[in-house]
C-alpha positions in Angstrom: 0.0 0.0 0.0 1.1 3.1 -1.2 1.4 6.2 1.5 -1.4 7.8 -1.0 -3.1 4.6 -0.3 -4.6 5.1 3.2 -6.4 2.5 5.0 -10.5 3.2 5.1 -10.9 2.1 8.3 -8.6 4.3 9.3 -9.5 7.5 7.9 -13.0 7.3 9.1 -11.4 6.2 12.4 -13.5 2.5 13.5 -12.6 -0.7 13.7 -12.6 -3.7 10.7 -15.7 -4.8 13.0 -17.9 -1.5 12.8 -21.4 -2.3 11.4 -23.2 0.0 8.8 -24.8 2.2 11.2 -21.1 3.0 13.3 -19.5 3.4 9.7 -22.4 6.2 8.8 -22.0 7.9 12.2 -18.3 8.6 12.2 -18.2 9.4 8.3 -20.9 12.4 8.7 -18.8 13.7 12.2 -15.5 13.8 10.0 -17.0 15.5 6.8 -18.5 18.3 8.9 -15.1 18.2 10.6 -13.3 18.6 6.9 -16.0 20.1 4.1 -14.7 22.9 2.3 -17.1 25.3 3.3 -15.8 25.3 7.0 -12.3 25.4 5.5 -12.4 27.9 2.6 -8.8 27.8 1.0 -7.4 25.0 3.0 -6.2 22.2 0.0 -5.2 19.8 3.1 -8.6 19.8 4.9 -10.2 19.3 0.8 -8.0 16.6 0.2 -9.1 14.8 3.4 -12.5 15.7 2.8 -12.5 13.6 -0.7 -10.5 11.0 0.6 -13.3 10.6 3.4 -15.5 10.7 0.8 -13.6 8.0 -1.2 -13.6 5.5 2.1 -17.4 5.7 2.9 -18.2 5.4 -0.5 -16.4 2.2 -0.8 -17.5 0.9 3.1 -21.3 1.5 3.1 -21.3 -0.9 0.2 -21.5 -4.3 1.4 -19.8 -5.6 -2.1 -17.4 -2.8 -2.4 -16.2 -3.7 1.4 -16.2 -7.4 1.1 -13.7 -6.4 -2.2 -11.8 -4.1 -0.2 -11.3 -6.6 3.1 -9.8 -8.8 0.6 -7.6 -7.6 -1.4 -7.3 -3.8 0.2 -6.7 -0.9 -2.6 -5.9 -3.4 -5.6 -9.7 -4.8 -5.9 -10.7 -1.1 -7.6 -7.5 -1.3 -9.6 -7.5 -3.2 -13.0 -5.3 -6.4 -12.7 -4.9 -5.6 -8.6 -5.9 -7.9 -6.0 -3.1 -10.7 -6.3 -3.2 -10.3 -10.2 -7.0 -10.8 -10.6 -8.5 -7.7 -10.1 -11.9 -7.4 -8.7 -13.1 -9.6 -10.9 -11.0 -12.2 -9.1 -13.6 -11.9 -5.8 -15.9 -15.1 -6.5 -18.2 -14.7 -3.7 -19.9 -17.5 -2.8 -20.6 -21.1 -4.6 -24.3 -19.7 -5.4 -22.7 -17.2 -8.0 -20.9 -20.4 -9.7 -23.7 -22.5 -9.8 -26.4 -19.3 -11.5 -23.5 -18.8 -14.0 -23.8 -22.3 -15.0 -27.4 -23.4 -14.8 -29.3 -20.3 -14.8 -30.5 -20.3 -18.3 -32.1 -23.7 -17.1 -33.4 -22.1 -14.2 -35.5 -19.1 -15.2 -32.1 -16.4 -16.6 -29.2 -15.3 -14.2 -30.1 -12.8 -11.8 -30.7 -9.2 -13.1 -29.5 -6.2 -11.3 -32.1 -4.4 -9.7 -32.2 -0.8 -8.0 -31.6 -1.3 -4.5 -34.9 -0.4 -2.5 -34.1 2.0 0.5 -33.7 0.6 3.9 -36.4 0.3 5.6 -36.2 2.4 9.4 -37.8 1.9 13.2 -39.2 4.7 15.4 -39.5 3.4 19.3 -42.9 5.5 20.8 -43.8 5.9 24.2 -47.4 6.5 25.2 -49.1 6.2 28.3 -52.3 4.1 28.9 -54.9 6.9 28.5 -53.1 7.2 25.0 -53.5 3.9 24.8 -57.2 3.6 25.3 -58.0 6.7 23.6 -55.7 6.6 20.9 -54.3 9.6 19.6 -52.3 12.3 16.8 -49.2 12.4 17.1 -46.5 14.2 15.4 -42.7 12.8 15.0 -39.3 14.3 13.5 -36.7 12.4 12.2 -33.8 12.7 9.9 -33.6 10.4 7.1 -32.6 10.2 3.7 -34.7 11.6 1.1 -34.5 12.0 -2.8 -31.7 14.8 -3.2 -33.8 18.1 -4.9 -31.4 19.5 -7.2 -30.4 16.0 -9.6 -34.4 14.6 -8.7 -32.5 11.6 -7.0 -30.7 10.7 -10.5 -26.9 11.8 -8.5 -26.3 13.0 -11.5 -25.0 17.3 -11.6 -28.3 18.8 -13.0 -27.2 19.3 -16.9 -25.9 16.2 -17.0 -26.3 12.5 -17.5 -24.7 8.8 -17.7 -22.2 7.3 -19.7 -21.7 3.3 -20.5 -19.2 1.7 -18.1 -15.8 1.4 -18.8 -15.0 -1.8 -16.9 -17.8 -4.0 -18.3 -18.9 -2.5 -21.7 -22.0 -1.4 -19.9 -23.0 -5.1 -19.8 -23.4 -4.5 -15.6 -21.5 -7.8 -14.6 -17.8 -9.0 -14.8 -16.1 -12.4 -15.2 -13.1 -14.2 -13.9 -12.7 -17.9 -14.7 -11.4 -20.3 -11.9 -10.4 -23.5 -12.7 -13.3 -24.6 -15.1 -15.4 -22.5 -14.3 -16.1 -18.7 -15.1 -17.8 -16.8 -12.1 -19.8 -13.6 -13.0 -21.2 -11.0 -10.5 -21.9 -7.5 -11.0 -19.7 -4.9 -12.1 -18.1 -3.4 -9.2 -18.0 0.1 -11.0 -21.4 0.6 -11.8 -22.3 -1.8 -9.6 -24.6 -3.6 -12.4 -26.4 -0.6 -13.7 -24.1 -0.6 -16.6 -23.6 2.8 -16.6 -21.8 5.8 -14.8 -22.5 9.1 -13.9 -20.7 11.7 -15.8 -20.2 14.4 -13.0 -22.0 13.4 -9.4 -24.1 15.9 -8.2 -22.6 18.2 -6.2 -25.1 18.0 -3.1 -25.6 14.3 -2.9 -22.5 13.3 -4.4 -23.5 11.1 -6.9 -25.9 8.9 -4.1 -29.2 10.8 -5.1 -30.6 11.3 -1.5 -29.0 13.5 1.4 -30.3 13.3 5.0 -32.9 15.7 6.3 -35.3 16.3 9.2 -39.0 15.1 8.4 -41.9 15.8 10.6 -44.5 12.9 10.0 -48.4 12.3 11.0 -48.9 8.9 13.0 -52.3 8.2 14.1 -52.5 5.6 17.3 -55.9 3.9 16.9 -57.6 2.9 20.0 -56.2 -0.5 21.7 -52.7 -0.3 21.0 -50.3 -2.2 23.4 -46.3 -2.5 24.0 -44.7 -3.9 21.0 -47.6 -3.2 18.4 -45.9 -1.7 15.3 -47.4 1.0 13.1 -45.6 0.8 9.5 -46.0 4.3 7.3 -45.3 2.9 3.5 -43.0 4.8 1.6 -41.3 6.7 4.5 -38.1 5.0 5.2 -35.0 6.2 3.4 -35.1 7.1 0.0 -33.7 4.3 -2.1 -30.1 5.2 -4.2 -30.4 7.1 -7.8 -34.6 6.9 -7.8 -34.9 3.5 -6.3 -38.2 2.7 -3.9 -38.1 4.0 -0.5 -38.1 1.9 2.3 -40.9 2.3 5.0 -40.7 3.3 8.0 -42.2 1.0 11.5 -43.2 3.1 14.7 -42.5 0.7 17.8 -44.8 1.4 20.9 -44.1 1.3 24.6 -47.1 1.7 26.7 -45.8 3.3 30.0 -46.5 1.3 33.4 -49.7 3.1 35.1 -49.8 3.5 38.3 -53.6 1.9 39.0 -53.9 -0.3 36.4 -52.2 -3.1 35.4 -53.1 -4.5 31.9 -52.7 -8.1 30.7 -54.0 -7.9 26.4 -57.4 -6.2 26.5 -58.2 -6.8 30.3 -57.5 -4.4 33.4 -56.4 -4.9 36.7 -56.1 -3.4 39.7 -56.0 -4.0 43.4 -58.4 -2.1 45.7 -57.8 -2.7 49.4 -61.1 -3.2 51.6 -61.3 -3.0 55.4 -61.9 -6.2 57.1 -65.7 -5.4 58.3 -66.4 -4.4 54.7 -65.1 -7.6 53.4 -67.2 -9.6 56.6 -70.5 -7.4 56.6 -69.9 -7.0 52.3 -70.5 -3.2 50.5 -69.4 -1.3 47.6 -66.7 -0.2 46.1 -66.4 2.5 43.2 -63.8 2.0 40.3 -63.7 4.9 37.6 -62.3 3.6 34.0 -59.9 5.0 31.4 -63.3 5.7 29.8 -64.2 8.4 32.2 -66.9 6.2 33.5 -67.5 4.5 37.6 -67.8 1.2 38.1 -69.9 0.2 41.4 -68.5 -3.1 41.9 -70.6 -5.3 44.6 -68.6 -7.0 47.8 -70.2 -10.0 48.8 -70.4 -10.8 52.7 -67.6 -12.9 53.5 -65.0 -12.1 50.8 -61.6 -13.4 51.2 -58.5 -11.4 50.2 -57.3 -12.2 46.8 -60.5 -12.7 45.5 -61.0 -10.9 42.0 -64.2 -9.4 41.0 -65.3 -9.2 37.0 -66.5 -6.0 35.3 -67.6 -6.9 31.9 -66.7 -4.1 28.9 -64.5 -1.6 31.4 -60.9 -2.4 29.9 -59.4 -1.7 26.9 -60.7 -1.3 23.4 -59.9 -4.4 21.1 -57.8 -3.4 18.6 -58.9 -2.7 15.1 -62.0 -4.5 16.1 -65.4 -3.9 18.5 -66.2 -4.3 22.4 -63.5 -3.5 25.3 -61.7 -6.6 27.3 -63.0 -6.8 31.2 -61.7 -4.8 34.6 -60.9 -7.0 37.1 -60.8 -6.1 40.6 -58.5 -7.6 43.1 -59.7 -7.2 46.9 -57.3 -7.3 49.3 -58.5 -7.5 52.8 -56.8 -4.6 55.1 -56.1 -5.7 58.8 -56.9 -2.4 61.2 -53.4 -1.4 62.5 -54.8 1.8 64.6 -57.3 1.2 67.1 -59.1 3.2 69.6 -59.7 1.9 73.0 -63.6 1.7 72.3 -62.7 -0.6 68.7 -61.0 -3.0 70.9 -62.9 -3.7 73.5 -66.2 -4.3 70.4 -63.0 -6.7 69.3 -62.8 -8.2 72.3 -66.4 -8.8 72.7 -66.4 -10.0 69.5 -63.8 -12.5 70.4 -65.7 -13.5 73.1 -68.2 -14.9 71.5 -66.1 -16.6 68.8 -67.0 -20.7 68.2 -64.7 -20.9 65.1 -67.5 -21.5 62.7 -66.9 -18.3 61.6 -63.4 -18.6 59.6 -64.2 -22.2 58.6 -60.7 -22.5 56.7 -58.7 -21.5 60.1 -60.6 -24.3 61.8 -59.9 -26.9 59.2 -56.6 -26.3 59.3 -55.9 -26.5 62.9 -57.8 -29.4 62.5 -55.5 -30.8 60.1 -52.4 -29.9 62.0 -54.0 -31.7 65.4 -54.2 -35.2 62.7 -51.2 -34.6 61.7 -48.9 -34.8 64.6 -51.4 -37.2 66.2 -52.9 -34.9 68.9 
């Protein structure tokens, strides 16, 4: 390698490792760092700009990377790359066998315009939001089709000329043993054509990032995990391609009297114990703005859960609301007057057992048990 010859991962400072996303992040931090127009009249920081330019170009690609992990600087040079050029990078045994047999199996594959990636959106909302539903509004940056070449990446004047490397045929050959490989063209990567002078804003890609402010509606019903797709709003695909979509993820925040388990509610009311002996009422209000008078039979034990038919959530994307389910749990008096304890001790008084029939049996059982 040359000392012109710099190593990519290097210049955009990450390691070999870096996925797509860390590659993206520390390219866009350099060439704000280096673009001419914070350095007017500074030929170094230009220089550095285009070679940053030059190394993300090549390591956002996952075909122009693989070229470059194996045979560095000499896969873009004709007759690099241990004396095979980049047609010399086979790929995988796939490529050999659609070279051979695809005619018998339909045509080789045809180069297609890459659709834009498609991008997630995590949401918080709380429950109300949840059972209501709701407008809400959302910015983020993503790519979209570069205004001044129409996503073409072509300098607004201008067009494309045919490939140099493959005759504009979009796919090269190497032969290996008996066999000749073919895969695309790793110039014009298998459009068969090249763009005479790259625009000037998007450099050549046909999309540039930019803040968006999107419309998501939240229909009624909507739970953790529940995923809201918006076609056509991921990033704009390279040189006119599709656009990917775009999926808003929702996280329904914990409430602090409800707990919800798909379209049912619960919560946990405490009761005191002569309510849950003598039985009463208890009042539960909704997320629907409506009360619940919710019945406590005599004798109610703690733990004991109580139905309310069509007080929970909506169903989603359909009719009727799930049930609320009320959870009693029996409250022992810790602060007594003298005048409550001696009506408890009266009351104790007169106690035969009969009264808490599942204390009895199990005294019962314990007196069986160890034979007393």
């Amino acid at each position: 390698m040359s000392s012109t010859e710099i190593d990519y991962y290097e210049l955009l400072q990450v390691s070999r490792t870096a996925d797509g996303a860390e590659i993206k992040s520390a390219y866009r931090k350099l060439a704000m760092q280096y673009h001419p127009d914070r350095n007017p009249g500074d030929a170094e920081c230009e220089a550095k700009f285009k070679a940053i330019n030059a190394a993300y170009d090549c390591l956002k690609d996952p075909q122009k990377r693989a070229a470059y992990d194996r045979f560095g600087h000499a896969a873009f040079q004709q007759g690099g790359g241990g004396g095979a050029g980049p047609q010399a990078d086979f790929g995988d045994i796939g490529d050999i066998f659609e070279t051979i047999f695809g005619s018998a199996f339909g045509g080789g594959r045809q180069q297609q315009a890459r659709r834009g990636a498609d991008l997630r959106y995590d949401m918080e909302i709380t429950l109300e939001e949840a059972f209501h539903g709701k407008q809400a509004e959302i910015e983020i940056e993503v790519s979209q089709v570069c205004e001044p070449c129409g996503g073409t990446g072509a300098e607004p004047g201008t067009g494309t000329r045919g490939c140099n490397l493959c005759n504009g045929y979009g796919k090269v050959r190497a032969k290996q043993g008996f066999f000749v490989v073919e895969r695309p063209c790793p110039t014009c990567h298998g459009r068969g054509e090249v763009i005479e002078k790259p625009c000037h804003e998007c450099r050549g890609e046909g999309r540039v990032d930019r803040p968006q402010t999107l419309d998501v509606e939240i229909p009624p019903g909507v739970d953790t995990g529940t995923r809201i797709r918006l076609a056509g709003k991921g990033e704009a695909g390279p040189r006119g391609a599709p656009p990917g979509d775009l999926y808003i993820f929702l996280h329904v925040r914990p409430h602090a009297v409800f707990e919800r388990e798909n379209t049912t509610l619960i919560t946990r009311v405490p009761i005191s114990f002569t309510k849950a002996a003598l039985g009463g009422c208890v009042e539960i209000p909704d997320l629907g703005g409506e009360t619940n008078s919710v019945d406590i039979p005599a004798g109610i034990q703690s733990g004991k859960q109580l139905r309310v038919r069509g007080a929970g959530m909506p169903v989603l994307q359909g009719r009727g609301r799930g049930d609320l389910v009320v959870e009693v749990l029996v409250e022992t008096p810790t602060k007594l007057t003298k005048e409550q304890k001696a009506i408890l001790e009266q009351f104790r008084e007169t106690e035969t057992g009969e009264e808490c029939p599942e204390s009895m049996g199990f005294f019962d059982r314990l007196k069986n048990a160890f034979g007393g």
